[in-house]
FIKOLSE-829792 format. One record per residue: x, y, z of N, C-alpha, C in turn; residue in three letters. Coordinates in steps of 0.001 Angstrom, whole numbers, always signed. Layout:
REM residues N
X, Y, Z, X, Y, Z, X, Y, Z, ala
...
This chain:
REM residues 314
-52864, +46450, -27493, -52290, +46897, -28754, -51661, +45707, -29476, unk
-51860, +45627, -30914, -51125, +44598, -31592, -49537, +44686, -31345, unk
-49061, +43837, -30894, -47512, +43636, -30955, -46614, +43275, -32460, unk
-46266, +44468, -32836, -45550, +44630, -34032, -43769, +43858, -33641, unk
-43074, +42730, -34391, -41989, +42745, -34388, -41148, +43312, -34412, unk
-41080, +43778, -35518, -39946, +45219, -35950, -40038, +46144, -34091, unk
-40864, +46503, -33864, -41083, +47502, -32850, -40470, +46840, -31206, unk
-41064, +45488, -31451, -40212, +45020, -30258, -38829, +44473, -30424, unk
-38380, +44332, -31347, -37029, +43673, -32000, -35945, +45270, -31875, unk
-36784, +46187, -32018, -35735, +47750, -31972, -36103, +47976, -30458, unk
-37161, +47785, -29697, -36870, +48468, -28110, -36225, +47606, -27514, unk
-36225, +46206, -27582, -35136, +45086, -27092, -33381, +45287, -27772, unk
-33230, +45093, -28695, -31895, +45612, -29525, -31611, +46780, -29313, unk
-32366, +47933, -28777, -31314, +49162, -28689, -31086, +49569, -27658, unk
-32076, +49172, -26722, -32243, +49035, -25180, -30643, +48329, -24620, unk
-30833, +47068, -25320, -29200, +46419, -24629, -28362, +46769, -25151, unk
-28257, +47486, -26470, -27055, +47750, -27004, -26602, +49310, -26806, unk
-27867, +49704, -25443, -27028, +51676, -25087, -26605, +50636, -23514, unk
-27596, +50235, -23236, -27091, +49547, -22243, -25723, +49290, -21659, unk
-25196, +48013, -22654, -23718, +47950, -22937, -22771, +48472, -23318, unk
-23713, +49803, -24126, -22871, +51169, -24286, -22347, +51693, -22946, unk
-23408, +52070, -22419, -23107, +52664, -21084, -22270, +51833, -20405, unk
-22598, +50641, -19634, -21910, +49909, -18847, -20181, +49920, -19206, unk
-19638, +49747, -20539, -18255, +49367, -20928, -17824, +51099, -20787, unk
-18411, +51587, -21077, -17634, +53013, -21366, -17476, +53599, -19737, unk
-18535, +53102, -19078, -18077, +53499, -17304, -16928, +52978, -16758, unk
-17180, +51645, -17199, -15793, +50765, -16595, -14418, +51293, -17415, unk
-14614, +51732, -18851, -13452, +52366, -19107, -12603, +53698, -18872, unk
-13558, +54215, -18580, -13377, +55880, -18317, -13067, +55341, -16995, unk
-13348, +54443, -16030, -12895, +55056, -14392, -11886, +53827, -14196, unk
-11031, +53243, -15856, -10059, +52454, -15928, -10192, +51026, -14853, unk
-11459, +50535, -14586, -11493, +49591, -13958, -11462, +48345, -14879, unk
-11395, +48689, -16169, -10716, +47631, -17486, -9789, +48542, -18351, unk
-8930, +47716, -18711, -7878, +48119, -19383, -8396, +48744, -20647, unk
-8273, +49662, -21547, -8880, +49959, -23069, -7985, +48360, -23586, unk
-8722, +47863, -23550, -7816, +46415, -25023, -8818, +46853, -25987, unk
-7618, +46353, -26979, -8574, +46103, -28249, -9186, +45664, -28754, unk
-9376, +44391, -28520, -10251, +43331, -28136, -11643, +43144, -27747, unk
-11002, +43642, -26435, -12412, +43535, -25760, -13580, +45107, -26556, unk
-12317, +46306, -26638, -13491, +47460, -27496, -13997, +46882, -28375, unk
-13109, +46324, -29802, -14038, +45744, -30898, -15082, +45255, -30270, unk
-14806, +43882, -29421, -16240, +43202, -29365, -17439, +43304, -28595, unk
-17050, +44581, -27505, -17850, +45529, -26897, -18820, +46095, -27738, unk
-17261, +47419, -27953, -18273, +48442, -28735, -19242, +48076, -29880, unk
-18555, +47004, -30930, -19041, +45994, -31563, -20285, +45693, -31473, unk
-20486, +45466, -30550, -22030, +44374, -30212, -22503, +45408, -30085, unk
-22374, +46605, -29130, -23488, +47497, -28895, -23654, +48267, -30752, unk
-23069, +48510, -31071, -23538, +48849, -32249, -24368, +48041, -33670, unk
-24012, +47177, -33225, -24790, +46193, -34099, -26334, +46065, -33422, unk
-26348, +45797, -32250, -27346, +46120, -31387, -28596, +47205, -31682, unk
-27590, +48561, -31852, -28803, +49587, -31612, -28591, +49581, -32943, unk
-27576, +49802, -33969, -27332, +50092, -35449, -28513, +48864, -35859, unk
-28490, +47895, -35481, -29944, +46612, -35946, -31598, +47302, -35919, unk
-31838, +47572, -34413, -32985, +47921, -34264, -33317, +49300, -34176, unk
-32694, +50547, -34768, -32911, +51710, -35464, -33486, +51412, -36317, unk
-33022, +50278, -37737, -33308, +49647, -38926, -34353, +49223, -38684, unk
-34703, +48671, -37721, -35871, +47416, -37883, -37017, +48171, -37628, unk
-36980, +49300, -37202, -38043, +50606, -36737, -38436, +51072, -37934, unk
-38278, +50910, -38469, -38568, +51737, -39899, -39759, +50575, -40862, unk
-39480, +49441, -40393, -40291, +48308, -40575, -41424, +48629, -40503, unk
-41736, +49016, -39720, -43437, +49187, -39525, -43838, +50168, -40205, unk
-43011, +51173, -40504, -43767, +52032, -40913, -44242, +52002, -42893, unk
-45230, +52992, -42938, -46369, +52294, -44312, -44986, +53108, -45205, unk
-43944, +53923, -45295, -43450, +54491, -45989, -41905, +54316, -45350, unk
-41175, +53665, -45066, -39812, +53561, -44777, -38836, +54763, -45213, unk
-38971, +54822, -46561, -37960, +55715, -46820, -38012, +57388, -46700, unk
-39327, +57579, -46150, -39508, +58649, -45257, -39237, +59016, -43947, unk
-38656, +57768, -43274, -38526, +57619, -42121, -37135, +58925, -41577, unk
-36318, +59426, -42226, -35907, +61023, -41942, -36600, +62342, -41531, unk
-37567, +62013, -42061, -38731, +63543, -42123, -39057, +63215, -40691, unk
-38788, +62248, -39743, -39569, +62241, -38438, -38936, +63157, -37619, unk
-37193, +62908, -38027, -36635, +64170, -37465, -36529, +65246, -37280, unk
-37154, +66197, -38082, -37534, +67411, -37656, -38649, +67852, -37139, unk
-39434, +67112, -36823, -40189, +67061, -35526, -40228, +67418, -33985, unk
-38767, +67445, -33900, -38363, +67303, -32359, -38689, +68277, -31408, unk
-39311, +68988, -32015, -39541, +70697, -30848, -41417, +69906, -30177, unk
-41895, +68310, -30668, -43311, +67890, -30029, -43109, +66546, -30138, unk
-42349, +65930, -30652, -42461, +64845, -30817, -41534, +64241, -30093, unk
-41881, +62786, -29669, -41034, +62191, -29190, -40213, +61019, -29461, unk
-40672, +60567, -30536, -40257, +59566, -31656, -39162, +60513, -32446, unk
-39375, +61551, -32987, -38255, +62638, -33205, -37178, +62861, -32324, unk
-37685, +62898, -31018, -36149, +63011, -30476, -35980, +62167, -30395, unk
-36335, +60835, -30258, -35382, +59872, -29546, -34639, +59535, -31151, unk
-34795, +59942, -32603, -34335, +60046, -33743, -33063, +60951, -33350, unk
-33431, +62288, -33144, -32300, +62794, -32764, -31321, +62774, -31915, unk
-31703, +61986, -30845, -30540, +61373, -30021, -29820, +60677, -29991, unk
-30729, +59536, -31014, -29864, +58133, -31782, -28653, +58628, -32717, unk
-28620, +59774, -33143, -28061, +60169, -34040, -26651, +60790, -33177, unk
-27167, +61828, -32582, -25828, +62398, -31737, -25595, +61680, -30483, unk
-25326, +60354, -30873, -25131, +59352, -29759, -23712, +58670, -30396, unk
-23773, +58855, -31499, -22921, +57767, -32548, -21614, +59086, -32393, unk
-21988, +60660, -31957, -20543, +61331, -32216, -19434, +60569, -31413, unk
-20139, +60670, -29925, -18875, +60478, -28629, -19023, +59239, -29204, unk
-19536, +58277, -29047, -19391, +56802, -29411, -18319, +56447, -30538, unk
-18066, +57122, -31927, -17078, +56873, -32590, -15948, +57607, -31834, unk
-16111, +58161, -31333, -14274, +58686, -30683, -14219, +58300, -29677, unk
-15314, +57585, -28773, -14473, +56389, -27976, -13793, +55241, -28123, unk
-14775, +54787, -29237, -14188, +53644, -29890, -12471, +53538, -30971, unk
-12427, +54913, -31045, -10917, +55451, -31489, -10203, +55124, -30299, unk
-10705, +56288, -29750, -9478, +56174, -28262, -9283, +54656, -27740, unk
-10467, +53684, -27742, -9943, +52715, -26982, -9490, +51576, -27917, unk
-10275, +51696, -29468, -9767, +50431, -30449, -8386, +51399, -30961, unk
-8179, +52267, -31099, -6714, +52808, -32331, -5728, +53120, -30993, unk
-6369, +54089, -30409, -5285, +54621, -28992, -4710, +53620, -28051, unk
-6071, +52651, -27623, -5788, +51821, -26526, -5685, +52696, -25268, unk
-6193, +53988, -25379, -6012, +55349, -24026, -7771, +55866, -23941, unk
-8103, +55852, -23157, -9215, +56452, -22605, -9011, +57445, -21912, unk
-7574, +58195, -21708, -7374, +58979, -20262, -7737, +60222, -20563, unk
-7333, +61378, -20034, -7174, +62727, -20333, -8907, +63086, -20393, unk
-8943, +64038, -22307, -10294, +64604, -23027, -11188, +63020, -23524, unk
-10402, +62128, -24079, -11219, +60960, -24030, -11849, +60774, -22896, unk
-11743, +60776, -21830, -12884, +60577, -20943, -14233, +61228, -21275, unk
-14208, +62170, -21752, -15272, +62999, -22354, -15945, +62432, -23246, unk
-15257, +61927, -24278, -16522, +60984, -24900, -16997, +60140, -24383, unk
-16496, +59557, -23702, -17036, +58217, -22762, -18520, +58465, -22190, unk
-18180, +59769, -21260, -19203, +60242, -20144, -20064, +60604, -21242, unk
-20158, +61447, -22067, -20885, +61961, -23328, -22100, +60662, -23715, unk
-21106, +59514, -24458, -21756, +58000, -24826, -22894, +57969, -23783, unk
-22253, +57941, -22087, -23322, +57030, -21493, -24709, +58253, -21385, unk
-24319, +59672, -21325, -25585, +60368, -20896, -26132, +60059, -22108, unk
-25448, +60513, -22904, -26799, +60781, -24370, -27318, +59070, -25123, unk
-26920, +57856, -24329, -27170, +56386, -24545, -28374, +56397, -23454, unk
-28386, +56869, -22108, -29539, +57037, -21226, -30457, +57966, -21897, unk
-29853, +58729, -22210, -31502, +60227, -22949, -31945, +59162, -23801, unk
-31487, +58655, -24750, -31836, +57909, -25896, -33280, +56721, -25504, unk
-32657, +56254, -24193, -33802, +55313, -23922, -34953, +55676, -23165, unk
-34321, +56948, -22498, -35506, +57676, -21840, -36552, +58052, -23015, unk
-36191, +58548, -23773, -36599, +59014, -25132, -37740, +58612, -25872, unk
-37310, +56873, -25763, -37866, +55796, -26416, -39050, +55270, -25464, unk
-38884, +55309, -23962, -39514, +55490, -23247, -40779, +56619, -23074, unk
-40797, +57436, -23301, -41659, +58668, -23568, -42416, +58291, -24484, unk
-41829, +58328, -25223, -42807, +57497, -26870, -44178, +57118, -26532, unk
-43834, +56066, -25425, -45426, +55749, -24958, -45600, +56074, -23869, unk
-45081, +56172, -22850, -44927, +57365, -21856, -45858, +58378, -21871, unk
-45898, +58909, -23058, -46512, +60493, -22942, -48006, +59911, -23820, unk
-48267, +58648, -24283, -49738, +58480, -24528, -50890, +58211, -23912, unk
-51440, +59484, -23307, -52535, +59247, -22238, -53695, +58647, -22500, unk
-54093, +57855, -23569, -55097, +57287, -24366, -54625, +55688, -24044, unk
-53529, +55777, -23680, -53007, +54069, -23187, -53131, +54188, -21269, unk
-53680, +53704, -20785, -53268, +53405, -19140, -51936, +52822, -19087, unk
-51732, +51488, -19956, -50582, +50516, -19347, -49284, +51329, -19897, unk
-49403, +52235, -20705, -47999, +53014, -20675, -47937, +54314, -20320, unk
-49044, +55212, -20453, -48967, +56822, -19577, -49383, +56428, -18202, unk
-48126, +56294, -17148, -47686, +55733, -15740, -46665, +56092, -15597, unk
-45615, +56332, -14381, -44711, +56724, -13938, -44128, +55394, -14382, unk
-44282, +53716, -14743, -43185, +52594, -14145, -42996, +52634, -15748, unk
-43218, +52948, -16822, -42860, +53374, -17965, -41565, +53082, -18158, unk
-41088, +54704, -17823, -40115, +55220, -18271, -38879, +54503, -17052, unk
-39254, +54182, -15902, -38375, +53319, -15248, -37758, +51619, -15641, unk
-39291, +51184, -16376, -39057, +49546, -16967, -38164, +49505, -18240, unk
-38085, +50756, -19165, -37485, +50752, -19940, -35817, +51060, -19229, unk
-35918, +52335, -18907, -34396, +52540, -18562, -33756, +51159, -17450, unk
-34828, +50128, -16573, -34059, +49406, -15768, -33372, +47934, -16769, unk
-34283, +47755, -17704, -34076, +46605, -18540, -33065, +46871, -19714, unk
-32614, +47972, -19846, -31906, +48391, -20786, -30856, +48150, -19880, unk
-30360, +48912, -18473, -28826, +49053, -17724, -29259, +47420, -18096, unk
-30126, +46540, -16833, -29330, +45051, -16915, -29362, +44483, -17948, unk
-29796, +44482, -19299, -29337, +43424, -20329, -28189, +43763, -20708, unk
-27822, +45642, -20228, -26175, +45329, -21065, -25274, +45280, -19832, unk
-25802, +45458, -18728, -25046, +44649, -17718, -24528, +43174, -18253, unk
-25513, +42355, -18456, -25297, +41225, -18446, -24547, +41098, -19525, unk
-24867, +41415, -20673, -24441, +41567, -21843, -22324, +41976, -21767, unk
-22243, +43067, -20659, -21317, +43467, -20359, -19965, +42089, -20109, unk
-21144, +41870, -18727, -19945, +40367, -18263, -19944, +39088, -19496, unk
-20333, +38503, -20242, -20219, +38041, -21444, -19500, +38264, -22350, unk
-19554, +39538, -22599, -17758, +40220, -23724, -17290, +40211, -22752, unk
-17268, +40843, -21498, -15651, +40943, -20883, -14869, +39100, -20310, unk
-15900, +38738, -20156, -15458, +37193, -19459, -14631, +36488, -21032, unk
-15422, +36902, -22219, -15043, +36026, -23411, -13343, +36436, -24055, unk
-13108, +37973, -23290, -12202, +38443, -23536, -10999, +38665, -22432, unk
-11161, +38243, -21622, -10486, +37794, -20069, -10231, +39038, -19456, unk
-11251, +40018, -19401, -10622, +41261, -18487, -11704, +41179, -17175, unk
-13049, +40129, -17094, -13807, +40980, -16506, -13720, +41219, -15006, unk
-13820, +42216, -14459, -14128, +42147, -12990, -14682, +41324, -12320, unk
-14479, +41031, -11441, -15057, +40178, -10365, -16686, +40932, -9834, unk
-16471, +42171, -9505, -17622, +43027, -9220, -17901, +43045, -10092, unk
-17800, +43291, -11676, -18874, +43492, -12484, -20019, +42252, -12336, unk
-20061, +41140, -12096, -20513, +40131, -11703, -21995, +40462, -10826, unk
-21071, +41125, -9459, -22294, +41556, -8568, -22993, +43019, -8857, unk
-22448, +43743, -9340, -23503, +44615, -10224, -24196, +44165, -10895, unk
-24455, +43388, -11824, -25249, +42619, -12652, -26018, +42162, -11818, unk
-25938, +41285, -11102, -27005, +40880, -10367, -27883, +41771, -9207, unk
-27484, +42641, -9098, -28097, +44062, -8173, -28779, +44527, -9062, unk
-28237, +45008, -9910, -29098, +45537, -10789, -30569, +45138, -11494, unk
-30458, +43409, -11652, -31333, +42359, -12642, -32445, +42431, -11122, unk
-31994, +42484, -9737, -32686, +42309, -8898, -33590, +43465, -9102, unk
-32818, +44977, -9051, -33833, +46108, -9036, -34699, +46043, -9822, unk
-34537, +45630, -11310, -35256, +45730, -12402, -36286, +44763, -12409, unk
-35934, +43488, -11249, -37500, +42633, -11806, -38108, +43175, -10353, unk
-37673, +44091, -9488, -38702, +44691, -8959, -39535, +45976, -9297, unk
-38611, +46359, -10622, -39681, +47460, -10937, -40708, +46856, -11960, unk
-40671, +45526, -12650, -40857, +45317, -13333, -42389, +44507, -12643, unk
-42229, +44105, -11326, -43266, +43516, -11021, -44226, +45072, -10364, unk
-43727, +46132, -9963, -44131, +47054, -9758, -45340, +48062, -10770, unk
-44651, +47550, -11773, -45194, +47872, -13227, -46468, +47064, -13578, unk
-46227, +45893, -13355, -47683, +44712, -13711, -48482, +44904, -12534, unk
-47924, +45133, -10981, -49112, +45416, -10053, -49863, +46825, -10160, unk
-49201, +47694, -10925, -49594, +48912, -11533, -51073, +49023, -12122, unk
-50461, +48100, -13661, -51471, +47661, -14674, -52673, +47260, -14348, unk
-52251, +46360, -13226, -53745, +44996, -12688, -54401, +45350, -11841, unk
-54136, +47019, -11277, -55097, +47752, -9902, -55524, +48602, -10531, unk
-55185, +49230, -11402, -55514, +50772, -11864, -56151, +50437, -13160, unk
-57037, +51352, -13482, -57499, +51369, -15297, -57733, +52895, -15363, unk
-57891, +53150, -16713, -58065, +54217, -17397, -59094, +55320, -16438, unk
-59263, +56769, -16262, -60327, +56946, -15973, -61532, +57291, -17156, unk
-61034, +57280, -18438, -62725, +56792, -18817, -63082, +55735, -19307, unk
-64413, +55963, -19142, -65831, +54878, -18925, -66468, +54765, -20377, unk
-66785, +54033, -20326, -68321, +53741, -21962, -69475, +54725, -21700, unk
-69733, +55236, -20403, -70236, +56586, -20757, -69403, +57696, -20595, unk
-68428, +58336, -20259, -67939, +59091, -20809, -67331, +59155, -21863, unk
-67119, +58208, -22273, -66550, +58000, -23825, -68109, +58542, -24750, unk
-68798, +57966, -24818, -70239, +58236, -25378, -71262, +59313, -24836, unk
-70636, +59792, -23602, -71364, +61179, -23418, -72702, +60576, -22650, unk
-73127, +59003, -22642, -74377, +58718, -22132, -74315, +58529, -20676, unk
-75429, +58937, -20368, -75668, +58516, -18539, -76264, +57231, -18358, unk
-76266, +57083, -17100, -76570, +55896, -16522, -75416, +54848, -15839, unk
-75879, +54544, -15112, -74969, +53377, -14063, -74142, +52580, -15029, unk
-74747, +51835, -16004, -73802, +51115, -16862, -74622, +51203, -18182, unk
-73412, +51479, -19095, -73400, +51948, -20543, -72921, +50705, -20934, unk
-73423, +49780, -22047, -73110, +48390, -22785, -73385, +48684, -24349, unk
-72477, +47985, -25230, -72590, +48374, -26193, -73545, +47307, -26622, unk
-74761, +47357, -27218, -75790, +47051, -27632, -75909, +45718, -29344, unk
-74962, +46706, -30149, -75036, +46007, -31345, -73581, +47026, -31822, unk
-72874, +46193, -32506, -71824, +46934, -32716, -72256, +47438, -34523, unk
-71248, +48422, -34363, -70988, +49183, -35651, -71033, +48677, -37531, unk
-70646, +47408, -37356, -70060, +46760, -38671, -69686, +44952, -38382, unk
-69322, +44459, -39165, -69900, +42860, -39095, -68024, +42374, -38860, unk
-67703, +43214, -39685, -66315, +42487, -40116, -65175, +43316, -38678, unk
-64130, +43034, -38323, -63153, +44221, -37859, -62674, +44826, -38899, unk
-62589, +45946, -38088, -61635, +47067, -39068, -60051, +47456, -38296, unk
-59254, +48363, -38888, -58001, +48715, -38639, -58286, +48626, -36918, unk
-59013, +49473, -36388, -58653, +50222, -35199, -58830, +48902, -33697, unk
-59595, +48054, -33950, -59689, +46712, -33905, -59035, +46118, -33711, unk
-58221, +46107, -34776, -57043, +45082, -34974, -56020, +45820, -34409, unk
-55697, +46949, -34347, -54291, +47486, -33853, -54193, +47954, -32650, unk
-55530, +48424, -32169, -55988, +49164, -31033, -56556, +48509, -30187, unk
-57153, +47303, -30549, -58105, +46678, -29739, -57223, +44851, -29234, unk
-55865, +44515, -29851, -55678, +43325, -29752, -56300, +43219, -28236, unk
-56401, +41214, -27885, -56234, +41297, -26533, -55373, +39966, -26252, unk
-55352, +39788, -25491, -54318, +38495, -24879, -55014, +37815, -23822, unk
-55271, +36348, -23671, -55886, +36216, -22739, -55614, +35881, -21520, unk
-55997, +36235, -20046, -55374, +36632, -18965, -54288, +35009, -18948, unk
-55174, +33938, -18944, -54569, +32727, -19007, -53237, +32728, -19777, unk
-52753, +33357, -20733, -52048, +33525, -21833, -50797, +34561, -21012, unk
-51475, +35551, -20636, -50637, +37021, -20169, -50054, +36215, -18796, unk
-50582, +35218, -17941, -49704, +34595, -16766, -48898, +33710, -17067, unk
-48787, +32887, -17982, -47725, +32050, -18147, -46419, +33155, -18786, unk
-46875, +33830, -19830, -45898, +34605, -20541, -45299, +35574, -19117, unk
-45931, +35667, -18209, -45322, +36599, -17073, -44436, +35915, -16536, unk
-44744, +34556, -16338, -44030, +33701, -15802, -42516, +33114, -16577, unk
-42446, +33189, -17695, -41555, +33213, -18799, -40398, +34545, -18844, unk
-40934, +35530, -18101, -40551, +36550, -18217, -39550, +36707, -16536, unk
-40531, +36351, -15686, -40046, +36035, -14620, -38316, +35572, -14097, unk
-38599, +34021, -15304, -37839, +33147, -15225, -36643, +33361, -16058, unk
-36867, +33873, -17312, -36033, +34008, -18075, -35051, +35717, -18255, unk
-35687, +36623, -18077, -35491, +37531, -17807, -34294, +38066, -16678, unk
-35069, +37376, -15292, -34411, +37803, -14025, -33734, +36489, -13551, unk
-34285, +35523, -13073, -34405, +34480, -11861, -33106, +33961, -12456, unk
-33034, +33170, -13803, -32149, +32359, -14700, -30973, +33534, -14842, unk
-30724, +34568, -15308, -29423, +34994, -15342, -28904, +35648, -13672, unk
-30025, +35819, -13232, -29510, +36140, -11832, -28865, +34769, -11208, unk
-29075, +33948, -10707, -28609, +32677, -10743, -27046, +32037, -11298, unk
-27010, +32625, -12739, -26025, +32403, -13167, -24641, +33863, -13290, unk
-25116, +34941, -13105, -24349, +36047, -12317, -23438, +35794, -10849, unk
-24299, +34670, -10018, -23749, +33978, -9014, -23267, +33065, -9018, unk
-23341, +32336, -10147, -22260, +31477, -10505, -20431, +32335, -11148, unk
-21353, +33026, -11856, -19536, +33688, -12419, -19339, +34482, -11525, unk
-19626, +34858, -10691, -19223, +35202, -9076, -18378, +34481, -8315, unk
-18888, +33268, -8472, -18101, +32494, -7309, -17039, +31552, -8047, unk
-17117, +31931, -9342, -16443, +30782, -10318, -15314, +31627, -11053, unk
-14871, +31488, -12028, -13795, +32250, -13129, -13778, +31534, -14106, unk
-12635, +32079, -15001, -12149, +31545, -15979, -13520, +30938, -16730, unk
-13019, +29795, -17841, -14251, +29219, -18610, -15343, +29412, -17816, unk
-15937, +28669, -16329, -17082, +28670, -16238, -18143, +29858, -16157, unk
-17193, +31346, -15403, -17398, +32676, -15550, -17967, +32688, -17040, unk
-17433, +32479, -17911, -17779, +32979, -19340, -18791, +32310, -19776, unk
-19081, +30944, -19658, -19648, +30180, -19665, -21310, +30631, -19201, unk
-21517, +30777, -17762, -22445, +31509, -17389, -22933, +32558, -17809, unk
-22102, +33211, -18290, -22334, +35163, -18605, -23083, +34852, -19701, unk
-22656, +34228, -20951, -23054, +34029, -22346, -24777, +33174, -22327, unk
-24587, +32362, -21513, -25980, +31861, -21146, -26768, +32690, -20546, unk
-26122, +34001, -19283, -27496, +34862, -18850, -27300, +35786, -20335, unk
-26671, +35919, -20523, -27044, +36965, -22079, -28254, +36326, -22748, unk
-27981, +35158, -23314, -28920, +34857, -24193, -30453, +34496, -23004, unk
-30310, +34305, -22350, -31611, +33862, -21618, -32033, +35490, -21342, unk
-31534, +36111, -20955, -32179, +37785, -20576, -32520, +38383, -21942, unk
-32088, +37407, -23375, -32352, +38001, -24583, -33971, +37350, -24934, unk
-34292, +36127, -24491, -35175, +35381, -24533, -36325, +36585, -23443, unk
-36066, +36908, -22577, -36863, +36811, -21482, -37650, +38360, -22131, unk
-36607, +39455, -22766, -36916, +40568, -23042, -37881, +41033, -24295, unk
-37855, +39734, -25155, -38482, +39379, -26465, -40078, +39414, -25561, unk
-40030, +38524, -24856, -41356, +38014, -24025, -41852, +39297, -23221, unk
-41296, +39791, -22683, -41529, +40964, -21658, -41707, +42212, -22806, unk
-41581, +42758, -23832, -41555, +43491, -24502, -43187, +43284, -25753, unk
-43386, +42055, -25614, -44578, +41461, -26589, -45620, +42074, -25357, unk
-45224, +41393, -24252, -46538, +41837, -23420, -46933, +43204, -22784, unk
-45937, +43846, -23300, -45790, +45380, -22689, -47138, +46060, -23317, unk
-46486, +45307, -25106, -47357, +46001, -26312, -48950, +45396, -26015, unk
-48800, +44039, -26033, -50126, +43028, -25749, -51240, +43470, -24913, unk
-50855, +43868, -23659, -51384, +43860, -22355, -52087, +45573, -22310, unk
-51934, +46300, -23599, -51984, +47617, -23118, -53453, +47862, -23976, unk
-54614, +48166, -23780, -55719, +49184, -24147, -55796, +50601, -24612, unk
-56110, +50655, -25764, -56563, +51934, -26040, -58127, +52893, -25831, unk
-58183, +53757, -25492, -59420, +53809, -24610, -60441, +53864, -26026, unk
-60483, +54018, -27318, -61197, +53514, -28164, -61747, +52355, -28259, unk
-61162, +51523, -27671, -61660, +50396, -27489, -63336, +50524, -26658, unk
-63209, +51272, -25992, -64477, +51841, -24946, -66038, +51632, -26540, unk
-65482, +52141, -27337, -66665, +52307, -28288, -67223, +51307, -28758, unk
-66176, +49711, -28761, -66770, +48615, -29422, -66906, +47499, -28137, unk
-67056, +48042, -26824, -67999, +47167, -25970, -66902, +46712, -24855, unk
-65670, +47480, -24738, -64786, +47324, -23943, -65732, +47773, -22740, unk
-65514, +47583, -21511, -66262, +47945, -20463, -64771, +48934, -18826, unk
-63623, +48407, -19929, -62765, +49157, -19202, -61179, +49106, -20419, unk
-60342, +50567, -19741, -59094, +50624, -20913, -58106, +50871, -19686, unk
């Protein structure tokens, strides 16, 4: 599939910014950080700029933007609709946490309730977004069970990481938040390699003759349709070449997991400046790594139309 910006710029940006939703609002609700004010602004802050960014940038692609409301009432089949409607009643608990902990400085009592509220309906949200392609059985590399797991695991660790970075810049962070981060970045580049050994054993089950209804051992497309490409081609048919898809894996590898994991164990064993120091560098390197890992999600995936213009597998 062609890799649209806008599209990977909103599943990377909203991914880390429920992420870090979730992560700060756990640690606040079970008071293992103080509500400062501080640290909420530049918490809650980021995560909203985050997902409030790439909501926006979703609308990019599409041929009519300012229609982009009408998707919402969709939601009783669609899944781009709900995850519209979840984005939406995500922002209730989220502004009255951000009361309780930027105006109150108290998370205790019924505020806990928004908190817990934030992180479920910040997880539905990405599950959500996850489904999207999830539920397209015309794609192999995304109708799969490691789907909806690669999304929800890369979302907790970038705002994991994301997490220790505001809290280190703002001097509250845990010491354990440290090694959660790195537990976590571990699980996720094992689902993540789980996901590509997925892709690279399995293909679609149909064929160029069942696509075409013809028999015989092997069906080849002969002379194609038209001289020039057309839309379906270009959007449906990109490809990447394997040479191309291993280094970028390897980029993804490195930058993603290996490099902020690495430096999670540094603000582990370190504090003060160098703690912060580290955190802000795995932020931006897990921001690098997710750009890359998110191009190839889109890149790497076949549409079984492709079968018609001489694909021999989707």
């Amino acid at each position: 599939m062609h890799p649209a910006f806008s599209v990977i710029f909103f599943t990377t940006a909203s991914g880390a910014g429920y992420g870090l939703l979730g992560v700060l609002a756990v640690l606040a609700a079970w008071q293992v950080i103080p509500a400062d004010r501080l640290s909420g602004i530049v918490g809650l802050g980021l995560a909203f700029v985050l997902v409030s960014g790439g909501l926006m940038s979703s609308t990019f692609h599409l041929g009519h933007p300012e229609r982009a409301w009408r998707a919402l009432t969709q939601w009783r089949s669609s899944w781009l609709s709900r995850e519209g409607v979840l984005a939406v009643l995500t922002y209730i608990p989220w502004l009255a946490l951000a009361y309780a902990w930027i105006i109150r400085e108290d998370i205790s009592g019924l505020w806990g309730v928004a908190a817990g509220l934030s992180v479920a309906l910040a997880a539905t949200t990405v599950y959500a977004t996850a489904m999207i392609y999830a539920s397209l059985k015309t794609v192999h590399q995304w109708c799969n069970p490691w789907t909806v797991r690669v999304y929800l695991m890369m979302a907790l660790a970038s705002g994991a990481v994301f997490a220790c970075a505001v809290l280190t810049s703002t001097g509250i962070a845990p010491q354990g938040l440290f090694a959660f981060a790195a537990i976590v970045l571990l699980v996720a580049w094992r689902v993540k390699r789980s996901y590509w050994q997925y892709i690279d054993t399995t293909q679609h089950a149909a064929t160029p003759a069942s696509a075409t209804g013809l028999t015989g051992a092997s069906v080849k497309l002969l002379e194609g349709p038209h001289t020039e490409e057309n839309y379906l081609q270009q959007e449906m048919g990109f490809k990447v070449a394997r040479k191309h898809a291993a280094k970028l894996r390897k980029i993804v590898h490195i930058a993603t997991f290996a490099v902020p994991l690495v430096l999670m164990i540094v603000a582990y064993l370190s504090g003060g400046f160098a703690a912060a120091s580290a955190s802000i560098l795995a932020a931006m390197s897990i921001s690098l790594g997710l750009i890359t890992e998110r191009w190839l999600f889109f890149a790497e995936a076949r549409h079984v139309v492709t079968l018609y213009y001489g694909a021999q597998a989707a």
